[in-house]
KEKE-3310 file (N, C-alpha, C; in steps of 0.2 Angstrom, whole numbers, plus 5000, padded with zeros to 4 digits):
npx = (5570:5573:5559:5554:5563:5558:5544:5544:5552:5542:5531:5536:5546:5541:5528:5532:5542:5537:5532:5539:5550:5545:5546:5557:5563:5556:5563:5576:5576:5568:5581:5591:5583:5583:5596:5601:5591:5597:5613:5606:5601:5611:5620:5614:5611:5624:5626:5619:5622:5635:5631:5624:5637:5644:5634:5636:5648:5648:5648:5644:5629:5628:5615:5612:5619:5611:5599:5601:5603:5588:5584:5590:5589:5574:5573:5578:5569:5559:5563:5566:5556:5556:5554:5556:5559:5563:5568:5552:5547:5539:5550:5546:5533:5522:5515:5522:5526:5538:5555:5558:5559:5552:5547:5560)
npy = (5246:5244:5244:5234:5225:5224:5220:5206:5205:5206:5196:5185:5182:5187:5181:5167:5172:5181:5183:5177:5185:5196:5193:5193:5205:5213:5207:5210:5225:5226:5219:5229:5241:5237:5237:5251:5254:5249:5254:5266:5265:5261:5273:5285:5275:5277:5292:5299:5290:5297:5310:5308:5304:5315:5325:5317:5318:5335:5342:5354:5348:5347:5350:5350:5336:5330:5330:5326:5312:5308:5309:5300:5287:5286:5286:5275:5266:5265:5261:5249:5241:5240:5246:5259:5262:5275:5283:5286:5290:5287:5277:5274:5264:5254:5246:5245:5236:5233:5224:5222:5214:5220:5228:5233)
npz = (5277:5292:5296:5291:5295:5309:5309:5305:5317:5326:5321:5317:5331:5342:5346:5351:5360:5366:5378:5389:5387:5391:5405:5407:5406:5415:5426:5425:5428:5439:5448:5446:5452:5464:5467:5465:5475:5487:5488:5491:5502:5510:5509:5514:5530:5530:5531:5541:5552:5554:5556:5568:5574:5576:5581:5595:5596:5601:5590:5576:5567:5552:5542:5528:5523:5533:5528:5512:5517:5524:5513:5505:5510:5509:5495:5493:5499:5494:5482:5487:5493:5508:5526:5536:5551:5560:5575:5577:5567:5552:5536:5520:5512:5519:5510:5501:5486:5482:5480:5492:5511:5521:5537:5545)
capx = (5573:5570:5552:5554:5564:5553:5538:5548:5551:5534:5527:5541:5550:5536:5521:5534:5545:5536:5528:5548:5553:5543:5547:5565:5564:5553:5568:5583:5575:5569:5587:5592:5579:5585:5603:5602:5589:5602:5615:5604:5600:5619:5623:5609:5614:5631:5628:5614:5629:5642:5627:5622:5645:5644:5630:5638:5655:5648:5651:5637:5628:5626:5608:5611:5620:5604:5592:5603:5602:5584:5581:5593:5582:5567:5572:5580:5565:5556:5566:5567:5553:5558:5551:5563:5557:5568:5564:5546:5547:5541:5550:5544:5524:5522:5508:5524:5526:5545:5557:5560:5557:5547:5551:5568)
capy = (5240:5243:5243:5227:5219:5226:5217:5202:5203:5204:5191:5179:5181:5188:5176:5163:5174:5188:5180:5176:5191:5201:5193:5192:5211:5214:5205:5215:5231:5223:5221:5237:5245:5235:5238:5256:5254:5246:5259:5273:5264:5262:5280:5286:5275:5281:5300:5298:5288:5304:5315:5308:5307:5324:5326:5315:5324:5341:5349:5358:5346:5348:5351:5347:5327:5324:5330:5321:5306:5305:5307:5292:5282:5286:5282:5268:5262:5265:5255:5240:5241:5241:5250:5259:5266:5280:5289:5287:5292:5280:5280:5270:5263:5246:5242:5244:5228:5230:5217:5219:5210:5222:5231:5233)
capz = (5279:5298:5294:5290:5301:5315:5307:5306:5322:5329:5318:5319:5338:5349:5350:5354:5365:5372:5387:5394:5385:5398:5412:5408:5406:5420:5432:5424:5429:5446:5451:5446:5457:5471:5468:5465:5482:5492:5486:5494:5511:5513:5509:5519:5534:5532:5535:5547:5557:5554:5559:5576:5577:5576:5588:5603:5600:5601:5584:5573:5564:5545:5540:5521:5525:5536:5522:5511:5521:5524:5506:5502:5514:5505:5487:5496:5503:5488:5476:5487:5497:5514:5527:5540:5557:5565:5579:5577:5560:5548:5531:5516:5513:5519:5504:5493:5481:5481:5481:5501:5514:5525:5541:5548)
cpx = (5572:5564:5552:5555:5561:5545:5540:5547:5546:5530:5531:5543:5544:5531:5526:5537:5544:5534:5535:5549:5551:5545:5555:5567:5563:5558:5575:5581:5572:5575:5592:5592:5583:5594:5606:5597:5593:5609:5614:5603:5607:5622:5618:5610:5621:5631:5621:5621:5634:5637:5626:5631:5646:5640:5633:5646:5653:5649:5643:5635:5625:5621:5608:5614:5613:5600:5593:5603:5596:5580:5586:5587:5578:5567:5575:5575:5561:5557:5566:5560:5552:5553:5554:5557:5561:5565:5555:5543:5547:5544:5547:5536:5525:5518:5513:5525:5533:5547:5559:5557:5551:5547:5556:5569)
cpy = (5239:5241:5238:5221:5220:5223:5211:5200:5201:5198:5185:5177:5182:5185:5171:5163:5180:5186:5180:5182:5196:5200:5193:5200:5215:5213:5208:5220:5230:5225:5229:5241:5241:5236:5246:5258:5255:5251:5266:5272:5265:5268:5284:5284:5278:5288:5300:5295:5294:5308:5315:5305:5312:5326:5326:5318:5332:5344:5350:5352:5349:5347:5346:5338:5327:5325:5325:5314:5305:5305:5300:5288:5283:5285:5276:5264:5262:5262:5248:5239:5240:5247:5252:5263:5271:5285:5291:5291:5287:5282:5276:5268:5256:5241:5243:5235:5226:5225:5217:5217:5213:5227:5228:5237)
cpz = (5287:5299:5297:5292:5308:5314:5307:5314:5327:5328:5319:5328:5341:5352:5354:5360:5371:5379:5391:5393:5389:5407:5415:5410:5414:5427:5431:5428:5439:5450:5450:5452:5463:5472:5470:5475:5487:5492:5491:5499:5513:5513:5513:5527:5535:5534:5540:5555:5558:5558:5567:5579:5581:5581:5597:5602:5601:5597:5581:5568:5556:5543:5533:5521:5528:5532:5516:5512:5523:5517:5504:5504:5512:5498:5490:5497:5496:5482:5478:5491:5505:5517:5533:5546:5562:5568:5579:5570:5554:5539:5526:5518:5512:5514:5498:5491:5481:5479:5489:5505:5520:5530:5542:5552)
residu = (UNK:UNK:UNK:UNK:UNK:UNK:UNK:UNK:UNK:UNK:UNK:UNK:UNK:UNK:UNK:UNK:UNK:UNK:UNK:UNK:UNK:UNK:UNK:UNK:UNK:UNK:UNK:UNK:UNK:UNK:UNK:UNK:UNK:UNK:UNK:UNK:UNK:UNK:UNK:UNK:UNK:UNK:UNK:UNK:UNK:UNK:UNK:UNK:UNK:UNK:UNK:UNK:UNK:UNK:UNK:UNK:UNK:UNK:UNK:UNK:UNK:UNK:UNK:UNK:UNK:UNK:UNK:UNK:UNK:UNK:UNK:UNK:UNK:UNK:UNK:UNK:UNK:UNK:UNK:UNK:UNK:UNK:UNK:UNK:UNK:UNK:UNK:UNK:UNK:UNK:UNK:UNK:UNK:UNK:UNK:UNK:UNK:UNK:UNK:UNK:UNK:UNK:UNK:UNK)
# end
């Protein structure tokens, strides 16, 4: 019965719906990627902020939060395409397709 209705499906729904049906999918998974992006920039900016806290109060800075925090930033940048510049340290590839909007 699966079979079945899977053939069905094909022959019936897909010549007329597959063309949207791809692009409809293609933008679900789009936002995803940028939400879960935007996610990791934001948690990334946030302990990069606590780090250089820590810095300018004089306490020992936490090695795993900054590693932590530049890996946010780089799936971050990765999922939306952004491309971030710190310190002379570029992170993300400008030739991504993402959905961001460029440097920042």
């Amino acid at each position: 019965m699966i079979i079945f209705g899977i053939a069905i499906f094909i022959l019936i729904f897909f010549p007329f719906y597959g063309f949207t049906l791809r692009f409809h999918l293609g933008y679900i998974t789009n936002k995803i990627f940028d939400t879960i992006g935007r996610f990791s920039l934001i948690g990334g900016v946030f302990l990069i902020t606590l780090c250089i806290i820590s810095l300018i109060l004089g306490k020992k800075i936490r090695v795993g939060w900054f590693i932590v925090a530049i890996v946010l930033l780089w799936v971050g940048c990765w999922c939306t395409g952004i491309v971030l510049d710190i310190w002379g340290f570029t992170i993300g590839n400008p030739q991504n397709t993402g959905g961001g909007s460029g440097y920042y």
